[in-house]
C-alpha positions in Angstrom: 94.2 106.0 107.9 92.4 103.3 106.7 89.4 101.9 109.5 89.9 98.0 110.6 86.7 97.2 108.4 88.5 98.9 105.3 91.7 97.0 106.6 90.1 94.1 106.5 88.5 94.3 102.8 92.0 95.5 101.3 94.1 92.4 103.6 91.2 90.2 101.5 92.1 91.7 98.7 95.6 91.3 98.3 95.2 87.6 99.2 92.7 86.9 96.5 95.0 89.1 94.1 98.0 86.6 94.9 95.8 83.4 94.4 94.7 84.9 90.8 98.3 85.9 89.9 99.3 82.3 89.1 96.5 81.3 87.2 97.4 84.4 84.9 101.0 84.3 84.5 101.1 81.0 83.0 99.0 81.4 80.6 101.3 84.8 79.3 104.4 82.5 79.4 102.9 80.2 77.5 103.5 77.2 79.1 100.5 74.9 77.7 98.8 75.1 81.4 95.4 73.0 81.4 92.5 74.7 82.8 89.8 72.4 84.1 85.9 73.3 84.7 87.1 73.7 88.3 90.2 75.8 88.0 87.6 78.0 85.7 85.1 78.0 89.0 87.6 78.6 90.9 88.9 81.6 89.3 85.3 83.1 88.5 84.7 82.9 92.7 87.8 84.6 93.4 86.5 86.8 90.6 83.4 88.0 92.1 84.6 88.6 95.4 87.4 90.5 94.0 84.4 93.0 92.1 82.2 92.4 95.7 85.1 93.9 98.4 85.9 96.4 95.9 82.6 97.9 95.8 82.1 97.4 99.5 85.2 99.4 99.8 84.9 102.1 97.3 81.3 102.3 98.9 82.8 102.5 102.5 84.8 105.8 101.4 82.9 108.9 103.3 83.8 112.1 102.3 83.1 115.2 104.6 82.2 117.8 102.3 84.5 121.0 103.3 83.6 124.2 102.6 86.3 126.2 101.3 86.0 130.0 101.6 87.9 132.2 99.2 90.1 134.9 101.1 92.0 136.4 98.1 91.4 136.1 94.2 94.3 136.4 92.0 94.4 137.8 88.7 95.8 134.9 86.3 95.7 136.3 83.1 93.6 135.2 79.8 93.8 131.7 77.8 96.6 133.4 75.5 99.0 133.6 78.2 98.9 130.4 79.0 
C-alpha cells in the first residue's frame, strides 16, 4: 500500500506524464508542430521533475530485510536434467 507521501509523488507524476504526452505525440504524427524556446523550457521543467519525484520515490522504497530460514532442501537434480 502505497504511504500518502508516495501517493502524492506518483498523483505528480501521472499529471506531469499527461502534460508531456502532447508535446510528444505530435511530433510522431508528424504534423509540422512548432516548438518555441519556451515550449522547449517548458518541457525540460517538466523534465527534471519527472527524473526528481522519481528518485525521491524510488529512494522512499524501504525494504525490511527478512530472514528466510530453510526447513527442507530438495534434491533438484544436475544442469543436464534441466
Amino acid at each position: 500500500m502505497l504511504t500518502a507521501d508516495r501517493r502524492k509523488i506518483c498523483n505528480e507524476l501521472v499529471g506531469l506524464y499527461k502534460a508531456q504526452l502532447p508535446c510528444v505525440e505530435p511530433t510522431a504524427l508528424n504534423t509540422g508542430r512548432g516548438w518555441t524556446n519556451a515550449d522547449l523550457q517548458l518541457y525540460d521543467q517538466r523534465a527534471e521533475r519527472i527524473a526528481k519525484l522519481q528518485r525521491q520515490l524510488v529512494e522512499s522504497h524501504t525494504v525490511n530485510a527478512v530472514k528466510l530460514k530453510a526447513t527442507q532442501i530438495v534434491p533438484v537434480g544436475s544442469w543436464g536434467d534441466r
